[in-house]
PyMOL CGO cylinders between C-alpha atoms (Angstrom):
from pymol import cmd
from pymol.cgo import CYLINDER

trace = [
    CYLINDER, 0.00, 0.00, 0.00, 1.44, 3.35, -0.95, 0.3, 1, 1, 1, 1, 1, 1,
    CYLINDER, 1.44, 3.35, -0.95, 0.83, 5.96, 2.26, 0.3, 1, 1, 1, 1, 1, 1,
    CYLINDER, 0.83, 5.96, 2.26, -2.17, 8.60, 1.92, 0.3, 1, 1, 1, 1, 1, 1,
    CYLINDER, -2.17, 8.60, 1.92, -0.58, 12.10, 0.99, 0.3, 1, 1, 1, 1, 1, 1,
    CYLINDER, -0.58, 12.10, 0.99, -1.39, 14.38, 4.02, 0.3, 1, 1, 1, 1, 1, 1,
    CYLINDER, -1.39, 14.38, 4.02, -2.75, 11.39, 6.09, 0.3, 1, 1, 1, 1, 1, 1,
    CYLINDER, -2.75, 11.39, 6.09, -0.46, 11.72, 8.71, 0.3, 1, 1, 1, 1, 1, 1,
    CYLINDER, -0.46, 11.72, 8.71, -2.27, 9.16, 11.27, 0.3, 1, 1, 1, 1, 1, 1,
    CYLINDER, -2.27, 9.16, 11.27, 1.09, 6.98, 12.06, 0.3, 1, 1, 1, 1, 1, 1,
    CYLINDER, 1.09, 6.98, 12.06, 3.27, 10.38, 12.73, 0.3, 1, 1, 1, 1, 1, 1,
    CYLINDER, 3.27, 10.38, 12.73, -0.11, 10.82, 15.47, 0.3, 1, 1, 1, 1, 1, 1,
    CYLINDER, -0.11, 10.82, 15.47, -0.84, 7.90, 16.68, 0.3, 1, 1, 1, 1, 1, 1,
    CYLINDER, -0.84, 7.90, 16.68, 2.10, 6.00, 17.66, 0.3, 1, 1, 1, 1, 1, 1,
    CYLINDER, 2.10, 6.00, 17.66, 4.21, 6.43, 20.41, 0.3, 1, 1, 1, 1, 1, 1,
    CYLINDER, 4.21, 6.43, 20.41, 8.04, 7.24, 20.12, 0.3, 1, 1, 1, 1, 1, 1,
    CYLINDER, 8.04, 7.24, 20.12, 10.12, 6.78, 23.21, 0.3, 1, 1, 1, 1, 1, 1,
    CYLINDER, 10.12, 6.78, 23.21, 13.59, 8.01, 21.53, 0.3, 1, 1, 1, 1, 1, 1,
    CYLINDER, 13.59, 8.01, 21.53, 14.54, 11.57, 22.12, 0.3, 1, 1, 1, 1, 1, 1,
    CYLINDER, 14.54, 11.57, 22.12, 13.34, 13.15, 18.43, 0.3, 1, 1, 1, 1, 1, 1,
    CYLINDER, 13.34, 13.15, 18.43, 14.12, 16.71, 17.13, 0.3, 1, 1, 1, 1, 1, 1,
    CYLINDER, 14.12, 16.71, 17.13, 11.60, 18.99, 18.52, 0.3, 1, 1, 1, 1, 1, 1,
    CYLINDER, 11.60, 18.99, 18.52, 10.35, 15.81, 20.94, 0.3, 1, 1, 1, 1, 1, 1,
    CYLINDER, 10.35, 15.81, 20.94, 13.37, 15.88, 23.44, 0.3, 1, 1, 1, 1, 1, 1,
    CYLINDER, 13.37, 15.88, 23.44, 11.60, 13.37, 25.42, 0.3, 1, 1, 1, 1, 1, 1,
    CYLINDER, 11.60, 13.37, 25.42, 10.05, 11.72, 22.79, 0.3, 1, 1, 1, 1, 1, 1,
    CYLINDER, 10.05, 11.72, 22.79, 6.73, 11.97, 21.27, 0.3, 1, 1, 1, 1, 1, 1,
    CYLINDER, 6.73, 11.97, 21.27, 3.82, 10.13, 23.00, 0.3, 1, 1, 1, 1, 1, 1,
    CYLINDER, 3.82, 10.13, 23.00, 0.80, 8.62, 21.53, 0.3, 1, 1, 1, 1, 1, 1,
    CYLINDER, 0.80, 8.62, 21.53, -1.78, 10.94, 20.28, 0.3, 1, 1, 1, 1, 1, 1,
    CYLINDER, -1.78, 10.94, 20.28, 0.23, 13.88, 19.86, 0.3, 1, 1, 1, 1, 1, 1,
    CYLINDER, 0.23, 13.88, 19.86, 0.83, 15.33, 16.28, 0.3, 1, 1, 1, 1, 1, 1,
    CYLINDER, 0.83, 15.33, 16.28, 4.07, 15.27, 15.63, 0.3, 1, 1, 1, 1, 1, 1,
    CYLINDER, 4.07, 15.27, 15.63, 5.93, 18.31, 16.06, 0.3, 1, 1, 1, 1, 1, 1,
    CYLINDER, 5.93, 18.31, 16.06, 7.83, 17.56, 12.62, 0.3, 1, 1, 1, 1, 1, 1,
    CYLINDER, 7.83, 17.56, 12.62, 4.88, 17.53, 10.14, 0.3, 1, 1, 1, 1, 1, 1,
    CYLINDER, 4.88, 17.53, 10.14, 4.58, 21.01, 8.21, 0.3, 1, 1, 1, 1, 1, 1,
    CYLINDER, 4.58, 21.01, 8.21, 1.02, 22.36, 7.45, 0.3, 1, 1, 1, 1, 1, 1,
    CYLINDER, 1.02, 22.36, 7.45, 0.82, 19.58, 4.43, 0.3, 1, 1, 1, 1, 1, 1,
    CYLINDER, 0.82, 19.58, 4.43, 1.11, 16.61, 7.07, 0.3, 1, 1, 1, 1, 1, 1,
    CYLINDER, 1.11, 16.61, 7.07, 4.56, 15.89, 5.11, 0.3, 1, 1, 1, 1, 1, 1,
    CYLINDER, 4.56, 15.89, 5.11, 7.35, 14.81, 7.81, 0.3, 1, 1, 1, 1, 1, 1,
    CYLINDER, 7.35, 14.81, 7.81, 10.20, 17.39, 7.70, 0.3, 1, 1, 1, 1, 1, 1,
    CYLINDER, 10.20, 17.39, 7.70, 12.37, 14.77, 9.00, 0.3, 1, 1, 1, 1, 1, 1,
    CYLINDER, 12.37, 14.77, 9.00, 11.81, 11.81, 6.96, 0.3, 1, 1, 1, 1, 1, 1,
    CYLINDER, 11.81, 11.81, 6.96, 15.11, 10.86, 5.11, 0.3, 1, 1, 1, 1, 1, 1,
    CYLINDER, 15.11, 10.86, 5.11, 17.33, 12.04, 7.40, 0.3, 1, 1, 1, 1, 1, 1,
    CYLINDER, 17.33, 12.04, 7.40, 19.82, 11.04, 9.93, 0.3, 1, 1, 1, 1, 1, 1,
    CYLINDER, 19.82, 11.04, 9.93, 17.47, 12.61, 12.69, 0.3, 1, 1, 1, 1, 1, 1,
    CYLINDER, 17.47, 12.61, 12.69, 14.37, 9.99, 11.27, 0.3, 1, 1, 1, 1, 1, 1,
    CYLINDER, 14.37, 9.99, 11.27, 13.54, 7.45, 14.12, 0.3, 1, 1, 1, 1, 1, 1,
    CYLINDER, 13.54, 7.45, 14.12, 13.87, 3.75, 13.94, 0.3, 1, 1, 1, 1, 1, 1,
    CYLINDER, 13.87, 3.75, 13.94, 10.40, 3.69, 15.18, 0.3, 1, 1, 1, 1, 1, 1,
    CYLINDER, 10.40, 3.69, 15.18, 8.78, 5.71, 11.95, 0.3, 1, 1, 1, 1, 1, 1,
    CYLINDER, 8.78, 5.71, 11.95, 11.84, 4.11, 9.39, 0.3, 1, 1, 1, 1, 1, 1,
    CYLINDER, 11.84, 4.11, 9.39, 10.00, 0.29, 10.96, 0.3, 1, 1, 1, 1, 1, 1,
    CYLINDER, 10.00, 0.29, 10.96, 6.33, 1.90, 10.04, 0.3, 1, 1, 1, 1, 1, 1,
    CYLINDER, 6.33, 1.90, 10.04, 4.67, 0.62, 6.73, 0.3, 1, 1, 1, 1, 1, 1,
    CYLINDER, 4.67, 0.62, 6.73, 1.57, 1.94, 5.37, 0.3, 1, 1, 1, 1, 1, 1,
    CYLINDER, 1.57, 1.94, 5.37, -0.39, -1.29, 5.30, 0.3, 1, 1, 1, 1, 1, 1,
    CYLINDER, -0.39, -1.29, 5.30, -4.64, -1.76, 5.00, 0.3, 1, 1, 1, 1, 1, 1,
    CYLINDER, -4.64, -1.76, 5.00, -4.18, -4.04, 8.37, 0.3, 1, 1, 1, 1, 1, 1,
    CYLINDER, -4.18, -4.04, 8.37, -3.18, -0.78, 10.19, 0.3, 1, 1, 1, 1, 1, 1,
    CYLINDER, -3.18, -0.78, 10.19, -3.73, 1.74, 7.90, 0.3, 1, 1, 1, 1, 1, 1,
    CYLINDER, -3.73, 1.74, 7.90, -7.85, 1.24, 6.35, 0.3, 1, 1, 1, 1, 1, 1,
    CYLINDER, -7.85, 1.24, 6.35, -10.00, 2.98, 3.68, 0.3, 1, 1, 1, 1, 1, 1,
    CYLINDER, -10.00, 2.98, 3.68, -8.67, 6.53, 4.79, 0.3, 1, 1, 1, 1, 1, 1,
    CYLINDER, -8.67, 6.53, 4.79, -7.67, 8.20, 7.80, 0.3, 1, 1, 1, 1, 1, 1,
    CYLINDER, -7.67, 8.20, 7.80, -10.26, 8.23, 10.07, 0.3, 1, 1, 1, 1, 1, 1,
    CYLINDER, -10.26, 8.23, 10.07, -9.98, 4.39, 10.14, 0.3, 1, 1, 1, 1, 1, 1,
    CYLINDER, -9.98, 4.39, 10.14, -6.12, 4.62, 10.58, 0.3, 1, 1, 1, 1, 1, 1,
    CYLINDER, -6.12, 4.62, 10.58, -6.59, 6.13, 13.94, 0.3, 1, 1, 1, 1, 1, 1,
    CYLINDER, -6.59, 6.13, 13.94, -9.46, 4.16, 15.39, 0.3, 1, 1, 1, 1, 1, 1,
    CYLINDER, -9.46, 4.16, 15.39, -6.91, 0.90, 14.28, 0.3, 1, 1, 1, 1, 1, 1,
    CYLINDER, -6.91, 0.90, 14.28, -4.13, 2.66, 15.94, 0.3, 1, 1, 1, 1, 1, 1,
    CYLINDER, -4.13, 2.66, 15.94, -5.74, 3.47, 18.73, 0.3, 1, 1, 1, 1, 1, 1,
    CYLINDER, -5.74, 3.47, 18.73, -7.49, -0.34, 19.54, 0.3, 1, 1, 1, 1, 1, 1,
    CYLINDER, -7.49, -0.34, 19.54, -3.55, -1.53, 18.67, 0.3, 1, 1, 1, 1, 1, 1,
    CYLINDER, -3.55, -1.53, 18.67, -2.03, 1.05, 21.28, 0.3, 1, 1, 1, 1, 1, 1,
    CYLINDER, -2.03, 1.05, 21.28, -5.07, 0.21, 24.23, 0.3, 1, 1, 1, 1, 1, 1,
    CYLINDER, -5.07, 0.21, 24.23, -4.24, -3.73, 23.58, 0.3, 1, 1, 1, 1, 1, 1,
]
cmd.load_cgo(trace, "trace")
């Protein structure tokens, strides 16, 4: 599955416990990411400063569904469980 353009649910609803530019302590679930410019487009991605954590994320249906509403209520079930 190619990633939605502007979708921006897994740079929301994970949780990333590496210090992260702008994140010092990290970014917890549920918060947007501080990274994302006003397109949802991550600033960092391709970079040295890119966590392990997004680099291991892959837009898939199984957590990712139809559009982006569903990509939060499936990250959000996966997070409570």
């Amino acid at each position: 599955m190619i990633c939605r353009k502007g979708c921006a649910a897994c740079c929301i609803f994970i949780d990333i416990s590496m210090s992260i530019p702008n994140h010092p302590n990290g970014k917890p679930f549920g918060v947007r990411c501080k990274n994302l410019d006003e397109n949802n487009a991550c600033t960092i991605h391709g970079t040295k400063d890119y966590p392990k954590t997004c680099q291991g994320f892959q837009a898939e249906k199984e957590f990712c569904g139809d559009n982006s509403e569903e990509a939060k209520s499936i990250l959000t079930k996966l997070y409570q469980e």
